[in-house]
N, C-alpha and C positions, 0 to 999 in steps of 0.2 A: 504494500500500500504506500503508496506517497499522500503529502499531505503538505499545502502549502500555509504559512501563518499571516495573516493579516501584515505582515511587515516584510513578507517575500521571502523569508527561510523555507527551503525544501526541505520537510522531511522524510525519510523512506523508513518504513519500520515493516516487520512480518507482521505484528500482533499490534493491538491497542496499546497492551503493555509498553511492549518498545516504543511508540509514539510519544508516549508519555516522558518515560526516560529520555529520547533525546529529545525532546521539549524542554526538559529540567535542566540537563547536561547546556543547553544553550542559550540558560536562563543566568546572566550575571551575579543576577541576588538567592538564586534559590539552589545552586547548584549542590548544598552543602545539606539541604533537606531531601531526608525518604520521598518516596512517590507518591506515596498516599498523602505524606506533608504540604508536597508539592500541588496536588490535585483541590486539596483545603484551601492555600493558600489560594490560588487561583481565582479558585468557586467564591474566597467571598471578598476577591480585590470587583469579579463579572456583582456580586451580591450587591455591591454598596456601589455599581453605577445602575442598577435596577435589573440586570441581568440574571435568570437563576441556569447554573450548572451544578445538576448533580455530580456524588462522588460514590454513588453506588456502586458501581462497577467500573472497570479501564472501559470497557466498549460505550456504558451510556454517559461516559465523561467525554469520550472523543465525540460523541452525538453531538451534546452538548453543546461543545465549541464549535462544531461545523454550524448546529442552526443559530446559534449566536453571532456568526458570522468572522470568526476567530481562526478559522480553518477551513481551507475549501480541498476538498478532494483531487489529484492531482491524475488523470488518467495515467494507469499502466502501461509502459512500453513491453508489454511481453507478448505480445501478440508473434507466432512461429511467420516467419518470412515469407510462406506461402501465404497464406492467410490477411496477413500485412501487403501482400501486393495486390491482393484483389479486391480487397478493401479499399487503397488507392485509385486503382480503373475504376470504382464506383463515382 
């Protein structure tokens, strides 16, 4: 999954999890906070501009920020090269 942030950082992660991590990893202030820290911290900097993101799970925290508009989903380049070329002639 890629995942771009309202401030043009590409992220690439397998899992929500790892989004989250290298979200935190590329966070100046928070680098030094757990993930779940990190997910708190977050949810209530979005809390107190009127925004709510859950911290129930890693998958409906990355929801969260995508419909927040904090994260947009970045299309997959994994499409096999066949596939990829005729998708193109479309």
């Amino acid at each position: 999954m890629r995942y771009r942030t309202n401030q043009g950082l590409l992220i690439e992660a397998e899992t929500s999890f790892d989004a989250i991590r290298r979200l935190r990893e590329s966070s100046w202030n928070e680098q030094n906070l757990s993930d779940r820290q990190y997910m708190e911290a977050v949810a209530d900097r979005m809390f107190q501009e009127g925004i709510h993101v859950s911290t129930v799970s890693p998958d409906i925290f990355i929801a969260g920020l995508i419909g927040a508009g904090l994260l947009t989903r970045e299309p997959d380049d994994t499409q096999p090269n066949a596939a990829k070329q005729e998708a193109d002639r479309k």
